[in-house]
C-alpha positions in Angstrom: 144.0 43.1 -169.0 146.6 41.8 -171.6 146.7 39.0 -170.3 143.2 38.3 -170.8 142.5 39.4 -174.4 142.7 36.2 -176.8 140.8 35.1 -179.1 138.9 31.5 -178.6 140.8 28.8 -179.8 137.7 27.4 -180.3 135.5 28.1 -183.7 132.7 27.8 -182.5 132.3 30.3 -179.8 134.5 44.9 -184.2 131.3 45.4 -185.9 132.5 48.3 -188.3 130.4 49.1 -191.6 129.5 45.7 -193.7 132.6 44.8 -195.4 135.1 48.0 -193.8 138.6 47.2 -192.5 140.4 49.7 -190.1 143.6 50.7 -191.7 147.0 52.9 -190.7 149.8 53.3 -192.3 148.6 52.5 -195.3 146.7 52.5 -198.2 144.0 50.7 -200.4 141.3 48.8 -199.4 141.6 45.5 -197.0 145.3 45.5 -197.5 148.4 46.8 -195.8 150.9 48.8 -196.7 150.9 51.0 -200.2 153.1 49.8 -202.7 156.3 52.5 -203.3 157.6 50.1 -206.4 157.2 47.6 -208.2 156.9 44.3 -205.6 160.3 42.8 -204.7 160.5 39.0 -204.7 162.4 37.0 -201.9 162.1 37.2 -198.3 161.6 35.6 -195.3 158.5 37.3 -193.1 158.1 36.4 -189.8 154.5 35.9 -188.0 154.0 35.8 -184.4 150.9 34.8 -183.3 148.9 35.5 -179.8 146.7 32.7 -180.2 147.3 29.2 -179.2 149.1 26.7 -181.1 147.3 24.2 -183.3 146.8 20.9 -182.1 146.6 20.3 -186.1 147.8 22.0 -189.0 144.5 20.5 -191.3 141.2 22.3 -190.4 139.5 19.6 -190.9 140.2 17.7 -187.9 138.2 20.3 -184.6 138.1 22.9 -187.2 139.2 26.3 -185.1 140.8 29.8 -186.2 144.1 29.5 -185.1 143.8 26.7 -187.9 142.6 28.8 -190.1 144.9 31.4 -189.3 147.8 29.2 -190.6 146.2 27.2 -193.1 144.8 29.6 -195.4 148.1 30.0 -196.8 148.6 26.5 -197.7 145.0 25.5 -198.9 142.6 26.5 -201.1 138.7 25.8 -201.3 135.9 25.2 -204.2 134.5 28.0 -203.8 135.4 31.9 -203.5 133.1 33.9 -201.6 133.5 37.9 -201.9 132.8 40.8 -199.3 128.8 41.3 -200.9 128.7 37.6 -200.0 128.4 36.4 -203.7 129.8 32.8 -204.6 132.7 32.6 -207.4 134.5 29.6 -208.5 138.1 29.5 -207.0 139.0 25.4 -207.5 135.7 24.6 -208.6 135.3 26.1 -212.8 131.4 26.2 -212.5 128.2 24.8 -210.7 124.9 23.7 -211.5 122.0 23.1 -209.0 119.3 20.3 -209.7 115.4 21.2 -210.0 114.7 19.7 -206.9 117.8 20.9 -205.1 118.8 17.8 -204.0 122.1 17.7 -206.1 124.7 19.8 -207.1 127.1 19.1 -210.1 130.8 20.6 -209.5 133.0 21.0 -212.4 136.8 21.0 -211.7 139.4 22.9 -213.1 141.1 20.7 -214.9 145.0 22.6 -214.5 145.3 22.1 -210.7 148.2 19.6 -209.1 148.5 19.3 -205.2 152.1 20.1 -203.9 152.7 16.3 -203.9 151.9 16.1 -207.6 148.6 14.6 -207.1 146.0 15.9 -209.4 142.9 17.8 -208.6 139.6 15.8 -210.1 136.2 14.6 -209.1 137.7 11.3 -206.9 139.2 14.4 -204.7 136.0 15.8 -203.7 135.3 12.3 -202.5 137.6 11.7 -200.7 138.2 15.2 -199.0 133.8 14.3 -198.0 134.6 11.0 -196.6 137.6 12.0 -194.7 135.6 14.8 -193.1 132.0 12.5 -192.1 134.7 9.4 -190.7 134.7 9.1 -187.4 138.2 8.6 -186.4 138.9 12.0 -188.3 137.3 13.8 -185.2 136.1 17.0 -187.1 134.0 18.8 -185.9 133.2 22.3 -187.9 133.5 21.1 -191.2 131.2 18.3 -190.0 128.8 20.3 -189.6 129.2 22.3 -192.9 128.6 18.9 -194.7 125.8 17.7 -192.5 123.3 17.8 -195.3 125.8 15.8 -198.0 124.3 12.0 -198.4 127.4 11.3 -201.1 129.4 12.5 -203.4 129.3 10.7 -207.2 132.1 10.5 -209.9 130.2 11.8 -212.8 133.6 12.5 -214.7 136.7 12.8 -214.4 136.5 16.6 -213.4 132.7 16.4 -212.3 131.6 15.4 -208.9 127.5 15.6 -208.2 127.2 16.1 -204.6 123.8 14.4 -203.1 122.1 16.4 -200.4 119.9 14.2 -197.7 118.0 17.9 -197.9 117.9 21.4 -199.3 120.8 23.4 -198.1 120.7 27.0 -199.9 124.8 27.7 -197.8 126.2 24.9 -199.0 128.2 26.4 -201.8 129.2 29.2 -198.6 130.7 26.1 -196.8 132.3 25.2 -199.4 134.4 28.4 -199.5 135.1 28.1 -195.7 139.2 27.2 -194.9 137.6 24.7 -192.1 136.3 22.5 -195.5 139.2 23.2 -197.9 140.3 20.7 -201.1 143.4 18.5 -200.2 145.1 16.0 -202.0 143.2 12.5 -201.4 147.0 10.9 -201.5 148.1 13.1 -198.8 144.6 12.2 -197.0 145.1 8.4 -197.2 148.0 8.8 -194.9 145.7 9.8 -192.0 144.6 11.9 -189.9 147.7 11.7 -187.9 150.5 12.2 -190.2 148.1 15.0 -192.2 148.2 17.2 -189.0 151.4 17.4 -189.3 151.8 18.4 -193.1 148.3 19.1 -194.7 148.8 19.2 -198.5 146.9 21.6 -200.5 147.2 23.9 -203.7 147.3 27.2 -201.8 151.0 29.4 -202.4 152.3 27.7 -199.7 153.2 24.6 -198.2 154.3 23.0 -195.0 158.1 22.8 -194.6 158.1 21.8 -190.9 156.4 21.7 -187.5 158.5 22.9 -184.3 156.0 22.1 -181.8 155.9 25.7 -179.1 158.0 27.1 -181.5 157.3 27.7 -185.0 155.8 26.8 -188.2 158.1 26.8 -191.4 155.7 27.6 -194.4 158.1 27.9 -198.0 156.8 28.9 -201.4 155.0 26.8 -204.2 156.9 28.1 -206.9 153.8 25.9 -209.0 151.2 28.1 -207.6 148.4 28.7 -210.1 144.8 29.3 -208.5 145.1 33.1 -207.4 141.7 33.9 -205.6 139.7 36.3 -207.3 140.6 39.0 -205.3 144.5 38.9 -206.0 146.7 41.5 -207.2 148.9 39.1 -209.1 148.8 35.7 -210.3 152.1 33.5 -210.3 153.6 31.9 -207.1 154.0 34.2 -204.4 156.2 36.9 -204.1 157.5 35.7 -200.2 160.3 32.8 -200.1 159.4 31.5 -196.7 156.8 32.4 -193.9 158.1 31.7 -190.5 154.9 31.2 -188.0 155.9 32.0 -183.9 153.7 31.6 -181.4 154.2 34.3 -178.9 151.5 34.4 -176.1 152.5 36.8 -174.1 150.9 40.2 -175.6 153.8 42.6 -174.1 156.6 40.2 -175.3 155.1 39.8 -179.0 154.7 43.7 -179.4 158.3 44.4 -178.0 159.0 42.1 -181.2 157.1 44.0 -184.0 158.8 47.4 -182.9 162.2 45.8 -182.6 161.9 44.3 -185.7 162.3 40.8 -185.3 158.9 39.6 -186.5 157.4 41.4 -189.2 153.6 41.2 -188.5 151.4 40.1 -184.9 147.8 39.0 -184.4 145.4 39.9 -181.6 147.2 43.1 -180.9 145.8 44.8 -177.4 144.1 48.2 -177.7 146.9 50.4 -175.9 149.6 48.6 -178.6 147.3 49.5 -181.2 146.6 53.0 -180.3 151.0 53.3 -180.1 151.0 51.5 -183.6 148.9 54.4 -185.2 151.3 56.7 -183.6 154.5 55.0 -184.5 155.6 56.0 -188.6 157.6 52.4 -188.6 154.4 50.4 -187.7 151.3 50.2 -189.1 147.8 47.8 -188.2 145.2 46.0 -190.2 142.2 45.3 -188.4 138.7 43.8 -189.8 135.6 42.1 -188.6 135.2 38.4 -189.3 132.0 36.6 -190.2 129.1 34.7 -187.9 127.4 34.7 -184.0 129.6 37.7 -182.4 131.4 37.9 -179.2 128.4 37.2 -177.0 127.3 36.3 -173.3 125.0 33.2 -173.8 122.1 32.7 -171.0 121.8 29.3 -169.8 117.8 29.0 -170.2 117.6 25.2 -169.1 118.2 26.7 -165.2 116.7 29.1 -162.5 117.0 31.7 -162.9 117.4 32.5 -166.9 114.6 30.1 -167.5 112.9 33.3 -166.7 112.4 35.6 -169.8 112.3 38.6 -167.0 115.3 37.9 -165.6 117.3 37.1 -168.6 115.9 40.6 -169.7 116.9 42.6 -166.7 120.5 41.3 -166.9 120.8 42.4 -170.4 119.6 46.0 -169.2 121.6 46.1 -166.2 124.7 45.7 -168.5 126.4 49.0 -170.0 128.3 47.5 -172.8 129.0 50.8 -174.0 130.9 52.2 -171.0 133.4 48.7 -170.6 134.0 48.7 -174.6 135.2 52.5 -174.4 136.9 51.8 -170.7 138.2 48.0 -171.8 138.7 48.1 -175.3 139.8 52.3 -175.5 137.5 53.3 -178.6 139.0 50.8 -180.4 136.4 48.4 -181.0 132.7 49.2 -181.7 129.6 47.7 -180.4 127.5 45.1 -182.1 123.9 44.9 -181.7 123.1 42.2 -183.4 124.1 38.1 -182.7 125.2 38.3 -186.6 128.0 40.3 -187.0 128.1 43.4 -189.1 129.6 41.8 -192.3 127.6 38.2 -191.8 124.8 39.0 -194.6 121.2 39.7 -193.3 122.2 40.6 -189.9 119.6 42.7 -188.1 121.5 45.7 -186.3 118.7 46.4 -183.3 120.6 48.6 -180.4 117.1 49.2 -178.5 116.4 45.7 -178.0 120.3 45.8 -176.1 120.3 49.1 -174.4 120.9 49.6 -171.1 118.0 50.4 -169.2 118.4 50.4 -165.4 114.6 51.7 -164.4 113.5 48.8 -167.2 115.6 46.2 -165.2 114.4 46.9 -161.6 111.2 46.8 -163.1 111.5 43.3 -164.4 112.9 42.0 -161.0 110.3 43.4 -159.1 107.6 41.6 -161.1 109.5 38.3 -161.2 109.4 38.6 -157.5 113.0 39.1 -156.4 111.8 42.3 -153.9 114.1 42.2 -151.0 118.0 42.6 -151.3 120.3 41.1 -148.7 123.0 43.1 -146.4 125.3 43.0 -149.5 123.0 44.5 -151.7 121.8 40.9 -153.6 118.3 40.9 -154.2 117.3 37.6 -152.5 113.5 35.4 -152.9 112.6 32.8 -150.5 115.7 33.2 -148.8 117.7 32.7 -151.7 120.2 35.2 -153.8 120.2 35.9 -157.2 123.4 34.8 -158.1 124.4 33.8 -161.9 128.4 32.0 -162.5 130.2 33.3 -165.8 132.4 30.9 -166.4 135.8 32.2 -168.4 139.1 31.2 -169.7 142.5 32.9 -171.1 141.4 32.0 -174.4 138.3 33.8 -174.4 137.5 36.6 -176.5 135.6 38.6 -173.0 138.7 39.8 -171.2 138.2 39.2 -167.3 138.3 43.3 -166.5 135.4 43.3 -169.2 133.5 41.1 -167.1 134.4 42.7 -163.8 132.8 45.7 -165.3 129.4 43.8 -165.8 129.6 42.7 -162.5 129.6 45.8 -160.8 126.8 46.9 -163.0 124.7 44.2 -162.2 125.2 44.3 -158.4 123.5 47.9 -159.0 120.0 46.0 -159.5 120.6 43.4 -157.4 122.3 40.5 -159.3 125.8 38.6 -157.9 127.8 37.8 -161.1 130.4 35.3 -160.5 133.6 34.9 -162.3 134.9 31.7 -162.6 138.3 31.5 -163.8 139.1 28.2 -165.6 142.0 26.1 -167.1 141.0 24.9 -170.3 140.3 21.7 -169.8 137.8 22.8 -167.2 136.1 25.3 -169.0 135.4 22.8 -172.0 134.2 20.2 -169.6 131.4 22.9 -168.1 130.6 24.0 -171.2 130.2 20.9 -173.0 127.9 19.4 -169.9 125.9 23.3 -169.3 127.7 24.0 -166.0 127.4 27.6 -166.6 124.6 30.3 -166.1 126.6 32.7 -168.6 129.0 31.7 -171.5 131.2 33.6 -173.3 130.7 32.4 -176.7 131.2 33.1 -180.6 131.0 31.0 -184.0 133.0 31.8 -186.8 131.1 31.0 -190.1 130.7 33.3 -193.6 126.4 32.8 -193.3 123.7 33.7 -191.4 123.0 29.8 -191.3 125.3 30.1 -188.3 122.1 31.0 -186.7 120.9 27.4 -187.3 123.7 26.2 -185.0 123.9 28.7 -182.8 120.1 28.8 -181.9 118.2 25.6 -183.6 117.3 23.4 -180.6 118.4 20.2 -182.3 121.8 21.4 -181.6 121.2 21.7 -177.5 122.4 17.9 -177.6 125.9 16.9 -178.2 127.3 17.0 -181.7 128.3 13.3 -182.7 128.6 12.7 -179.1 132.0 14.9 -178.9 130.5 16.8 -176.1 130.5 20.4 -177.6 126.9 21.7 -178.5 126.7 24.3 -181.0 123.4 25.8 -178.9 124.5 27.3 -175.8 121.1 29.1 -174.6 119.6 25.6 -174.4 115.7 27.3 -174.9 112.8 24.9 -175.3 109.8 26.2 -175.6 107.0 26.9 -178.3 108.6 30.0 -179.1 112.1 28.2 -179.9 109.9 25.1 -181.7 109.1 28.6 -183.8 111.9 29.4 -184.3 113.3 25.8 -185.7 110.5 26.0 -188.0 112.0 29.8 -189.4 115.4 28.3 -189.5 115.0 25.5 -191.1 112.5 26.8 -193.9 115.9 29.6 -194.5 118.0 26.8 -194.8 116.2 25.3 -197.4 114.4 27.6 -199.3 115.5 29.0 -202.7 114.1 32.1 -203.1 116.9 34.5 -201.6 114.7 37.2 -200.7 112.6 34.6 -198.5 115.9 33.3 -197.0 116.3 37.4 -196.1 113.5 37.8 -194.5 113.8 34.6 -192.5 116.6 34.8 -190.9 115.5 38.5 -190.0 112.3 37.1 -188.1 114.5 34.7 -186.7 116.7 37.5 -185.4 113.6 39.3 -184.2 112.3 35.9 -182.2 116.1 35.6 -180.9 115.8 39.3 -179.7 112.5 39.0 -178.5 113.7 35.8 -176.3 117.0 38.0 -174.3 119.0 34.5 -175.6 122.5 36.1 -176.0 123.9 39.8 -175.2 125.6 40.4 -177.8 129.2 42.9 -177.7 131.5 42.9 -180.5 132.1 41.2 -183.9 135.0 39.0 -183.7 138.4 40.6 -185.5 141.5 39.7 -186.7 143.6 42.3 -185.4 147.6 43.0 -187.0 150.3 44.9 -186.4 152.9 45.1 -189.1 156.0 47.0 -189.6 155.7 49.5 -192.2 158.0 48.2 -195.0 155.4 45.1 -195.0 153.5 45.5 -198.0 150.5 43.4 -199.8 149.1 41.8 -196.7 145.3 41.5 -197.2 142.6 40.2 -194.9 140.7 37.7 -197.2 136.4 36.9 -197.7 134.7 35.1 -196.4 136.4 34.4 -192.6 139.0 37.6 -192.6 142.1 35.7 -192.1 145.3 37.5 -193.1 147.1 35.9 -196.7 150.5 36.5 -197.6 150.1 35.6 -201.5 150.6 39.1 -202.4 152.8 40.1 -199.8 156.3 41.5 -200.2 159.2 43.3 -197.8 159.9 46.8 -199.6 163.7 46.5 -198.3 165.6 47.0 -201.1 
């Protein structure tokens, strides 16, 4: 099972209590380890990651969370958006909206240098929007956070007015996203190219050096001054360097945290966790992450999901329950909603997810799928009903998780097929819809995730990269429906509307057996337990170092 527990390298693809972190080993809230002094300056920590190594180190070219893993220590965005999901200035001092919508004025701090000594003004915000919307930047999920921007005008010196070709009520919630972060338009007008390899922001870091399938030197910005809201201090960080490993192998990378030679791990497996909480010289930090959870999508363009019946009788054949608790050993709850549990206005609706054998037979039986062959497969007009998941080691749905789905299935009749793929295979089927079932998630700090995840404009190809952000492919009046709900909550301004929008919109989704959902996405860490300060930060739950120290002394 190790093996198979990653998280996507891809953005786009465990609910807990909005807002609620599992802790151990330490104390306060969102942050690990409690402080037994006064914080100690100095230090070298050392991060090994499970996840795969960046093809870039700026998010702004694909745009995925091992990015945004490593990047939010070195940049920053305009915006700061808390656990409630309220919008505070970070780089940007204030905001104002136009009557009509179509504009909004930024104002700039006016105290902020880039690590190369460029300053931080309104020809920034320009230039971080054209680098993003040109082609040869190849970006994909900050593209689509700046869909809606026409242009960007120089008011000032420290204002920019940003021109919307429409209404867009999350666009100040894109703009606090790590995948559309502020760097420094001289470090941008190298290109994309050399930027990969040394983005340049105003964050408490910056990028020493690259060791490509090694490691990631980060040092200090002893310069520092734009402290998120939620800091415990202000000043550079307390941390001399951050040394970033990638360690894929899960067994290998735990061995490390208990033998002390990293400091802190991501995507730590259930059994290692359960032996952190038990072990006084290790402690974890775990916390859900924002957007479309972990999800199976149906492929409704094909027999047989283009059948409402039969994409309902799969979801009721599946006990996600049972493989969570069997899979996952307690230590991730279930979602029940295709928002996640700290993504605002998600809709939490177990009975429109449960497990209902009786309910599923039923449904088969009606659609017509009576007989079942010598293996048990229920079969019509000679045919079986047979459904390929298509999965790869980077998913978030371990294999033995859906091993588990496929022996409930077979109960009512259905063959699930597992198709293990490289990589480069499994992006290729998904980007062209050879799949009947997807593993799938999106990581964004909105419910306007929804209006990528399940808008039908978004069945096609973005930008004609391949990738489409709609992976249930449904056409139909119910889905033209359900473009009309999404796109009125993307551009209303009444935030009590937007609410109740995207909760019909959940309802139609729900009504529609799209997606089965399973679990929030997390960012899972072990730590050893003189690791103090580190802090899982709004809106996308990625770890930050800026107040973390080593209680060594």
């Amino acid at each position: 099972m190790n093996k198979h527990f990653r998280r996507s390298h891809l953005a786009w693809a465990a609910g807990l209590a909005a807002g609620s972190l599992l802790l151990s080993g330490c104390a306060g809230t969102g942050a690990a380890g409690g402080p037994s002094g006064d914080p100690i300056s100095g230090g070298t920590l050392t991060y090994a990651t499970g996840d795969v190594e960046p093809a870039c180190l700026d998010p702004i070219v694909s745009g995925n969370v091992p990015q945004a893993l490593v990047s939010t220590q070195y940049l920053e965005s305009l915006f700061y958006q808390d656990e409630n999901g309220d919008i505070a200035p970070w780089l940007a001092e204030s905001w104002t909206w136009s009557e009509d919508r179509l504009s909004l004025d930024v104002t700039l701090r006016d105290d902020v240098t880039f690590t190369d000594g460029a300053p931080l003004n309104a020809s920034t915000i320009a230039a971080n929007v054209a680098y993003i919307k040109d082609p040869a930047t190849l970006s994909s999920t900050a593209l689509l956070a700046v869909e809606k921007v026409a242009s960007v005008e120089e008011i000032d010196e420290y204002t920019a007015r940003i021109h919307l070709s429409e209404p867009d009520n999350a666009l100040l919630e894109h703009f606090s996203q790590v995948w559309v972060p502020i760097e420094s338009q001289k470090a941008l007008a190298r290109g994309s190219q050399e930027n990969c390899l040394s983005p340049v922001g105003t964050g408490p870091f910056k990028v020493e050096s690259w060791q490509k399938q090694q490691q990631i030197v980060l040092v200090r910005n002893d310069n520092y001054t734009t402290p998120p809201p939620s800091a415990a201090h202000t000043g550079p960080a307390y941390l001399d360097k951050i040394v970033w490993r990638f360690l894929p192998d899960d067994t290998a990378r735990f061995a490390a945290l208990q033998a002390g030679e990293v400091d802190v791990i991501d995507v730590i497996q259930p059994q290692d966790m359960v032996a952190a909480q038990s072990d006084p010289t290790l402690q974890t930090l775990i916390g859900s992450r924002p957007g479309h959870v972990v999800n199976l999508a149906l492929n409704t363009r094909a027999e047989p999901f283009d059948d409402i019946k039969i994409r309902e009788a799969f979801i009721r054949s599946v006990d996600v329950d049972a493989a969570l608790s069997s899979i996952f050993l307690g230590t991730v709850p279930r979602a029940n909603s295709v928002l996640s549990s700290i993504t605002k206005y998600n809709q939490q609706d177990p009975e429109a997810f449960s497990t209902d054998v009786g309910r599923a037979n039923q449904l088969l039986d009606e659609a017509g799928w009576t007989q079942r062959d010598n293996d048990g497969y229920r079969i019509k007009d000679g045919k079986r009903l047979s459904v390929t998941v298509i999965q790869t080691s980077y998913v978030l749905v371990p294999v033995s998780m859906l091993e588990q789905f496929q022996a409930a299935v077979k109960a009512v009749g259905f063959e699930l097929k597992i198709s293990e793929e490289e990589t480069s295979s499994f992006t290729a089927r998904r980007n062209s819809w050879d799949y009947k079932v997807l593993p799938t998630y999106y990581t964004k700090n909105s419910p306007a995730v929804l209006n990528l995840t399940h808008d039908s404009s978004n069945i096609a190809s973005i930008k004609g990269v391949g990738y489409h952000s709609n992976s249930t492919g449904l056409k139909s009046e119910v889905s033209d429906e359900l473009d009309t709900v999404l796109r009125t909550a993307a551009t209303t301004a009444d935030e009590s509307e937007r609410g109740a929008l995207y909760a019909k919109a959940q309802d139609i989704i729900y009504s529609q057996y799209l997606n089965l959902p399973i679990f929030d996405q997390q960012t899972r860490l072990g730590l050893r337990a003189d690791v103090v300060g580190v802090r899982l930060i709004s809106p996308l739950g990625m770890p930050t170092f800026y107040d973390a120290w080593l209680d060594r002394s």
